[in-house]
N, C-alpha and C positions, 0 to 999 in steps of 0.2 A: 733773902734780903739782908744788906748786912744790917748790923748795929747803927752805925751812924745813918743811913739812908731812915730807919724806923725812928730816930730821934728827928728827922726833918720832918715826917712824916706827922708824929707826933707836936711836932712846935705847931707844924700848920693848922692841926686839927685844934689846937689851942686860938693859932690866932687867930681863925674863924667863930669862935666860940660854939664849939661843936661837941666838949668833951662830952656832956650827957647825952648827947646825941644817940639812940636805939641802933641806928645803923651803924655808927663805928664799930662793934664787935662783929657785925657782918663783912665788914670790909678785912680786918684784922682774921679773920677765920679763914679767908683764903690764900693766907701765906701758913706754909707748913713750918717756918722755923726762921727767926733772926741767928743770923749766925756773926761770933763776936771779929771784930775789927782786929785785928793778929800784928804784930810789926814788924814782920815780911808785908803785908796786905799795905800798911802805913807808907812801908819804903816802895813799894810798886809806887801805890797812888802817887807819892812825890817822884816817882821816873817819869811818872804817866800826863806831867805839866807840860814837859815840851813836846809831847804829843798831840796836848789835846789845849795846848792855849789858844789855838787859832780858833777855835769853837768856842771858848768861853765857858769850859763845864769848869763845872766850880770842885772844891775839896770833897760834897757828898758825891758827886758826880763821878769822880775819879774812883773813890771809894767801892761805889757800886760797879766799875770795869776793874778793880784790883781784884775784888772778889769774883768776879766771871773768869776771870783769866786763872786764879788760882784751883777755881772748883771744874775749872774745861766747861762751864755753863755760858749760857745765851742773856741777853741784856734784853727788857723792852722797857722802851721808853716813849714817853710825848713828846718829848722837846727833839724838834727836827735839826735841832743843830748836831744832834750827835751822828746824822748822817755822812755828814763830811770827819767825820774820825774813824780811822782804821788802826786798832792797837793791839790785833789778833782773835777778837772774840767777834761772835755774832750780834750785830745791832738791829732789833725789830721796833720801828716806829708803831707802835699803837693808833694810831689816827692821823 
């Protein structure tokens, strides 16, 4: 996961009011590593606009295929829009 995707992750867990929450460290336990945000990774994700504006992924969004595409890794996601984006990595809808 990168750095920025863990900082959305974390806002959201905020604006649910969930920090104390018992299961967050559960949830955080089954990622083996945030890995940091790079500026090769920076300048992909801003390549990665006009590929992926049609879809609407946002700046985390980019972020999280800048780092697949750097580390030759697979993406899964919930959000069905990133089905229609082809940017050379593999896209797995979660549900």
């Amino acid at each position: 996961m990168s750095a920025v995707n863990f900082t959305e992750v974390w806002t959201k867990i905020y604006d649910l009011g969930l920090t104390e929450d018992p299961r967050i460290g559960s949830l955080f336990s089954l990622l083996s590593r945030s890995e940091p945000f790079t500026e090769s990774q920076a300048r992909l994700a801003a390549d990665l606009r006009t590929a992926t504006r049609h879809a609407g992924l946002s700046l985390g969004d980019r972020a999280c295929l800048a780092l697949a595409l750097t580390i030759r890794g697979e993406v899964y996601t919930a959000d069905r829009q990133w089905q229609n984006v082809n940017v050379g990595c593999d896209i797995h809808l979660i549900r």
